[in-house]
C-alpha positions, 0 to 999 in steps of 0.5 A: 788356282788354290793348291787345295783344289790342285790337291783333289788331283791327287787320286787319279793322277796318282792312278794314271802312271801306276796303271800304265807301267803295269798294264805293259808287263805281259802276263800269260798266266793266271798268277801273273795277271793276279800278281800285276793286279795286286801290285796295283792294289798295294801301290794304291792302298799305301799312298792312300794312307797319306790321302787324310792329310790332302783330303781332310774335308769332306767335300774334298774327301767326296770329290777326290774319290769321285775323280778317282772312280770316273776315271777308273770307270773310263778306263773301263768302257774307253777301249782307247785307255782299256788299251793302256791302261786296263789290263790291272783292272781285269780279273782272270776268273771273274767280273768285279768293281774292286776298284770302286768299292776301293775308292768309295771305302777308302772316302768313307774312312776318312769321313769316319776318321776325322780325329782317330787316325789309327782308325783309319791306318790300321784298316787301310793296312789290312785292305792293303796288304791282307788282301792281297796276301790272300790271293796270292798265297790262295793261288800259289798254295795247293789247299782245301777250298771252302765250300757253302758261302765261303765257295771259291775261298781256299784255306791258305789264302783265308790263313793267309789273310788272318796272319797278316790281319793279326800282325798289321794290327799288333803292330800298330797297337804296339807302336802307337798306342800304350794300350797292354799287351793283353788288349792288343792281343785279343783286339788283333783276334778279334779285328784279324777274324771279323776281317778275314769273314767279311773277305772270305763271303764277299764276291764281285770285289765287294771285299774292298768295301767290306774288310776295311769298314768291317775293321774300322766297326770293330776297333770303334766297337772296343774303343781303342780311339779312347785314351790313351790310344788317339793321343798315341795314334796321332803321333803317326798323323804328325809324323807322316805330315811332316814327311809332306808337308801337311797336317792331320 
């Protein structure tokens, strides 16, 4: 069999070992189960950033996430592999499809970002590691809570999240591109506000759609795929695909 089909594996096998070590670590507490879901979230978010690299067509894009999304959806209704395997899916305090919207955001990117791979680092990173700043800061940290269509957000988890927001993108702009500070700075604001809004009125785990391709409209819309920023970008492109063997 070609190694390329092999590859289209990748996703949900990459989910398998992952969701089974943390669905054995008890939790008894709210904050526990939280930080055993966002552990999860992580490890997903940042193998997904070499996924451009596998799944460069696509047909492999599309069918790569599909496999990833049936297998999440068995794991759901299997009571067998619920057993196993599902207590990373579960919310404490509500029902949510995190995990699909994840899945569907992430193929939508690399359909988007064929040539612009900073287009697709950048908001990745910001679902990755914002989010899940926010729900844990949000929980360990005693704040206001938002009221009106940011009901159920706090303060701490929505400052949170615009901190880590503002510094994933200063620091990808300032690495890989030679775009002035004064840019970087006012596209890490903008980037950093219009994220931290689409998580804070999401619900039902929507914000995994929502944030990263709010990110990617963003950036588009101030241009930062022009030159000389995409000859920059594709440096990390090149270098991540040395690291395993492939090519963006």
């Amino acid at each position: 069999m070609d190694d390329s089909v092999l590859l289209l594996m990748l996703p949900p096998l990459m989910l398998v070992p992952v969701m089974g070590l943390l669905s054995m670590v008890r939790s008894t507490h709210k904050i526990g189960q939280e930080l055993k879901r966002k552990s999860f979230h992580v490890c997903v978010g940042l193998a997904s950033l070499s996924f451009p690299l596998v799944l460069n067509e696509p047909w492999k894009a599309m069918t790569g996430m599909a496999l990833a999304v049936a297998w999440m959806t068995a794991v759901r209704i299997l009571p067998c592999l619920q057993r196993h395997f599902g207590s990373v899916l579960q919310d404490c305090d509500r029902k949510s499809m995190g995990e699909v919207y994840f899945a569907l955001s992430i193929g939508a990117l690399i359909l988007l970002t064929p040539d612009s791979p900073l287009l697709y680092i950048i908001p990745v990173m910001i679902l990755t590691l914002a989010d899940a700043a926010a729900a844990i800061i949000g929980r360990l940290i005693s704040s206001q809570p938002l009221t009106g269509f940011l009901r159920g957000k706090s303060v701490a988890g929505c400052t949170a999240f615009f901190i880590v927001a503002a510094i994933i993108c200063v620091a990808m702009l300032t690495i890989y591109t030679d775009l002035p500070a004064w840019q970087i700075t006012i596209a890490a604001l903008v980037v950093a506000t219009a994220t931290c809004l689409a998580e804070a009125v999401s619900r039902r785990g929507l914000d995994n759609l929502a944030i990263p391709l709010v990110a990617w409209a963003v950036l588009s819309a101030l241009k930062l795929s022009a030159e000389p920023a995409v000859i920059a970008a594709t440096n990390f492109g090149k270098s991540l695909g040395l690291l395993i063997g492939g090519e963006w």
